[in-house]
C-alpha positions as a Python dict, from the first residue, in 0.01 Angstrom:
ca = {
    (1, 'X'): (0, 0, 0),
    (2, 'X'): (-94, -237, 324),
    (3, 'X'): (-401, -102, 536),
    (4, 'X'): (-471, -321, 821),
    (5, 'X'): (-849, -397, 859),
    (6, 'X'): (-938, -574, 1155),
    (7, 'X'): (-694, -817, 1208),
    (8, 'X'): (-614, -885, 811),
    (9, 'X'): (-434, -698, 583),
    (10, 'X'): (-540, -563, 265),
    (11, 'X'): (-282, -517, -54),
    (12, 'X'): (-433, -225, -207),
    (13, 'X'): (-282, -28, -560),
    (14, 'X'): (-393, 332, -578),
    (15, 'X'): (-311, 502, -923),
    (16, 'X'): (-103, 835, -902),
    (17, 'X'): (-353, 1067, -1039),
    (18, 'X'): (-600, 936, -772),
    (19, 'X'): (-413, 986, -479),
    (20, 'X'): (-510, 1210, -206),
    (21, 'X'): (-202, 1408, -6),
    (22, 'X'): (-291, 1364, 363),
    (23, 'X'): (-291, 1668, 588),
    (24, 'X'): (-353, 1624, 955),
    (25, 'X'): (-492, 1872, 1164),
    (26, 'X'): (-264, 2110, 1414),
    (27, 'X'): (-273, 2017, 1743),
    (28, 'X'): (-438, 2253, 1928),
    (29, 'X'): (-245, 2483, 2185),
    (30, 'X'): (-218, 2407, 2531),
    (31, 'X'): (-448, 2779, 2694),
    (32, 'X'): (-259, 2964, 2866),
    (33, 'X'): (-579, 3162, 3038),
    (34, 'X'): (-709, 2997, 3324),
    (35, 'X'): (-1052, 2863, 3311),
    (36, 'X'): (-1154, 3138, 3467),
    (37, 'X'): (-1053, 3338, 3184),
    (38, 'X'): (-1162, 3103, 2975),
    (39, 'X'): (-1526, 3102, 3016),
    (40, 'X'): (-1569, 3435, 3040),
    (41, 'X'): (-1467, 3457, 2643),
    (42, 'X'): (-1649, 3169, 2600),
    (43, 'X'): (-1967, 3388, 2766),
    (44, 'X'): (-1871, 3685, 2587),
    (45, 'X'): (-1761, 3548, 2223),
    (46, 'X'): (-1960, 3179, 2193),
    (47, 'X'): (-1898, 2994, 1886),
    (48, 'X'): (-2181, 3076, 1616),
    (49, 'X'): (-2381, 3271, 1904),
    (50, 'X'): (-2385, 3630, 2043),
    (51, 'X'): (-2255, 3690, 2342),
    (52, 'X'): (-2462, 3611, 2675),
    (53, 'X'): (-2466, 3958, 2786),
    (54, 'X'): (-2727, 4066, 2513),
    (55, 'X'): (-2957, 3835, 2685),
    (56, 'X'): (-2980, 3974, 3006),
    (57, 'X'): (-3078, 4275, 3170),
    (58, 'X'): (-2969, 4405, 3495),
    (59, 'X'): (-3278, 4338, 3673),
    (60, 'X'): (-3295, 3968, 3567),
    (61, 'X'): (-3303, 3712, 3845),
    (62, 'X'): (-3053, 3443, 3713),
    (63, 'X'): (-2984, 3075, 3871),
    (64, 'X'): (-2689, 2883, 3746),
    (65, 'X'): (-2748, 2509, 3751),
    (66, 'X'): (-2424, 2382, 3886),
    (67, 'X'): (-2258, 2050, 3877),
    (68, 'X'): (-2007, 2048, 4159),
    (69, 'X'): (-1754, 1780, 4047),
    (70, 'X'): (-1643, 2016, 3757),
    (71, 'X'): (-1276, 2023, 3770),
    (72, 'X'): (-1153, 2389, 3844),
    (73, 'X'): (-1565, 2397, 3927),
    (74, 'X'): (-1516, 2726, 4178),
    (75, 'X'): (-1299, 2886, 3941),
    (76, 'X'): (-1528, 2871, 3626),
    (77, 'X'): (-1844, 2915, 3880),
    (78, 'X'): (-1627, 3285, 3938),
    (79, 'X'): (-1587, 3359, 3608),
    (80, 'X'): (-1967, 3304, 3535),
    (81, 'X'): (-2079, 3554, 3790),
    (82, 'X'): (-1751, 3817, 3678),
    (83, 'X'): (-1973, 3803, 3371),
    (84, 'X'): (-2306, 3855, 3506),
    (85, 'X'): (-2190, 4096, 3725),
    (86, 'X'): (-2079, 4309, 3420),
    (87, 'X'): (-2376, 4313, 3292),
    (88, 'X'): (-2514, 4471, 3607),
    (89, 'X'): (-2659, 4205, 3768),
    (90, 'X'): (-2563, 4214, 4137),
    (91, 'X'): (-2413, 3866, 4328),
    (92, 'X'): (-2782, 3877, 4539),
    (93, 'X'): (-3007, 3860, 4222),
    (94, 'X'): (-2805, 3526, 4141),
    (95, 'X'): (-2895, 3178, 4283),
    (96, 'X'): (-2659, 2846, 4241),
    (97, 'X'): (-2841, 2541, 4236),
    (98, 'X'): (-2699, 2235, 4271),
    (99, 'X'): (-2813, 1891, 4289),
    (100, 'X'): (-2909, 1698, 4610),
    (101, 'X'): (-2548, 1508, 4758),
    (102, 'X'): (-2333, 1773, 4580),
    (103, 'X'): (-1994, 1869, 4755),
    (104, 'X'): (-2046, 2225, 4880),
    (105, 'X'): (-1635, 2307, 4909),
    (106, 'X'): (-1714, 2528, 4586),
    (107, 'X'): (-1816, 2794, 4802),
    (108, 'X'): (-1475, 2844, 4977),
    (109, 'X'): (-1329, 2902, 4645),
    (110, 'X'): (-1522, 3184, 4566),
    (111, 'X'): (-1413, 3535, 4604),
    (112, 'X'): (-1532, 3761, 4837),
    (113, 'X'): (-1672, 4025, 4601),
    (114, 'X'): (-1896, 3753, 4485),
    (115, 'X'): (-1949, 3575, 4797),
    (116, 'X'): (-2350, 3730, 4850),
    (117, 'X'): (-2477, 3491, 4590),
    (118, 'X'): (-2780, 3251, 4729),
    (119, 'X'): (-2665, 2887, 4695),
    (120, 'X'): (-3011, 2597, 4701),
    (121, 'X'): (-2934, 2232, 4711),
    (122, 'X'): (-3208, 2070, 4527),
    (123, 'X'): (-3488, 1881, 4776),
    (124, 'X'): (-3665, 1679, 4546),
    (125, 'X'): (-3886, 1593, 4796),
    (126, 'X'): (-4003, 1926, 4897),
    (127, 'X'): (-4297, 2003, 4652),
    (128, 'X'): (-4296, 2388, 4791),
    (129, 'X'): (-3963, 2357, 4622),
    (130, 'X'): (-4101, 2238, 4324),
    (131, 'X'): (-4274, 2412, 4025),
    (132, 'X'): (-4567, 2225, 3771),
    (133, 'X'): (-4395, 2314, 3415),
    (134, 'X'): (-4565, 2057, 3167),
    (135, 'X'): (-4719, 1747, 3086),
    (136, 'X'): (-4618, 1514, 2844),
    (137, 'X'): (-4874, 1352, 2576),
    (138, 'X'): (-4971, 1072, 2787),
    (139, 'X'): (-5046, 1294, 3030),
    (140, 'X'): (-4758, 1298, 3312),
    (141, 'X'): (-4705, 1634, 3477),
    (142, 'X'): (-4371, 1698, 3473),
    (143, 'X'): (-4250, 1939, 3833),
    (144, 'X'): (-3885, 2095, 3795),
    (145, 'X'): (-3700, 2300, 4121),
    (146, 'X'): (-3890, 2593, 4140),
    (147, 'X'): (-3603, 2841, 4170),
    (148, 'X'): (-3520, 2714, 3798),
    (149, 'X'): (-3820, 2733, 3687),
    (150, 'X'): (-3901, 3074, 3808),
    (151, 'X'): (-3591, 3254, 3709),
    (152, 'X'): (-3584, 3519, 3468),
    (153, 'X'): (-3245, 3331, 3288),
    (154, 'X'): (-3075, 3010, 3319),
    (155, 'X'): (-2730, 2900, 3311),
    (156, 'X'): (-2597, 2563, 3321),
    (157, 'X'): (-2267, 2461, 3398),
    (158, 'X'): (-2190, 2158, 3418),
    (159, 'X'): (-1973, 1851, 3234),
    (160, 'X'): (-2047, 1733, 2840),
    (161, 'X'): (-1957, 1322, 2832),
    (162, 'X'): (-2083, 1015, 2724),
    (163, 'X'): (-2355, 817, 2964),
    (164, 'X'): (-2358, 485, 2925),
    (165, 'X'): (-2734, 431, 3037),
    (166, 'X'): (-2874, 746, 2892),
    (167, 'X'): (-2618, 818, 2560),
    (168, 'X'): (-2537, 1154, 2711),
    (169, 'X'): (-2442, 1305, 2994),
    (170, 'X'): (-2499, 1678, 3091),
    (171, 'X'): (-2722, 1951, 3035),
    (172, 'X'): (-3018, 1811, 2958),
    (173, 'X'): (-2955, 1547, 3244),
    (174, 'X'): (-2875, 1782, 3488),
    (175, 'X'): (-3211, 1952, 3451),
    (176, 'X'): (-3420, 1648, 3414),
    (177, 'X'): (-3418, 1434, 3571),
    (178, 'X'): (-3147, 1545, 3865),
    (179, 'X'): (-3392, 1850, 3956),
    (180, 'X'): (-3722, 1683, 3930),
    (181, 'X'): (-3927, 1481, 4188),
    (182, 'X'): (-3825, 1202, 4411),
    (183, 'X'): (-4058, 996, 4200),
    (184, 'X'): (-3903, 1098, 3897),
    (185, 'X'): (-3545, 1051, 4007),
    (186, 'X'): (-3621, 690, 4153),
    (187, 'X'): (-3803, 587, 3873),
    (188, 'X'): (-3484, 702, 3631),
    (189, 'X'): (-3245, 505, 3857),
    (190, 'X'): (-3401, 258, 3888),
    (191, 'X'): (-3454, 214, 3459),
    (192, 'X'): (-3080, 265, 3461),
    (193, 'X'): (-2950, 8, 3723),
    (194, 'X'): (-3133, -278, 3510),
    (195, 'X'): (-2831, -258, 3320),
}
């Protein structure tokens, strides 16, 4: 057998009795739910989780930190607040925060039955808007948007990828630093542009 390695080849015998068949995996179906549809049975049946709706009770005040560039981003935003809603927890308890520059055409693409839900773009310069939350060991408070911060339950929606300044890109980033302080923010941008 030939395996190319780099750019040589290697002549390698493998005895019968040590050979391995090789299976490859099934490619995976194309959904035929929307994504719409789709996150809601993510929400309701998460892999190795319960669902989200054993989490929450109707009186709950709930933001859901929002990354607007999502593809199909209205659609899954709707199928996040189906969910909440049937849990009892009304479109008006609900707040979608997004971060400072987003594109706001989101909201057109929201139903009506869902259209009472508060929307905040993040001022990271406003420190009403902003909440004390920690300090870290060397002694730097750490301020995240108060909205976040105050709420009874977070969700975040947003993108999973790789970030070629930070290693990862998501989540974590779009709580901190994207809804910190202006300080904060410049300072992280302005690590990253170095490279």
């Amino acid at each position: 057998m030939e395996l190319n390695v780099g750019t040589q080849t290697w002549s390698v015998e493998v005895p019968a009795e040590k050979a391995v068949e090789l299976h490859r995996a099934a490619i995976p179906s194309v959904p035929t739910q929307s994504p719409r549809q789709l996150v809601r049975a993510a929400l309701e049946k998460p892999h190795d989780f319960e669902s989200m709706r054993w989490a929450l009770t109707p009186d709950d005040r709930v933001t859901i930190v929002f990354e607007a560039e999502l593809p199909n981003g209205g659609e899954l935003l709707a199928g996040v607040l189906e969910h909440l809603r049937s849990v009892g927890i009304a479109p008006e308890a609900v707040t979608i925060v997004t971060p400072p520059g987003s594109p706001q055409q989101w909201m057109e693409e929201l139903p009506e039955e869902l259209a009472d839900v508060k929307t905040e773009t993040h001022d990271p310069t406003d420190r009403k808007k902003l909440a004390y939350i920690a300090s870290t060991r060397a002694g730097r408070r750490i301020y995240l948007n108060r909205t976040v911060a105050e709420a009874d339950f977070n969700v975040l929606l947003t993108g999973r990828g790789y970030d070629p300044f930070t290693g990862y890109g998501g989540a974590e980033a779009s709580l901190f630093p994207a809804l910190s302080e202006e300080a904060v923010r410049q300072e992280f941008a302005s690590e990253f542009s170095k490279f």
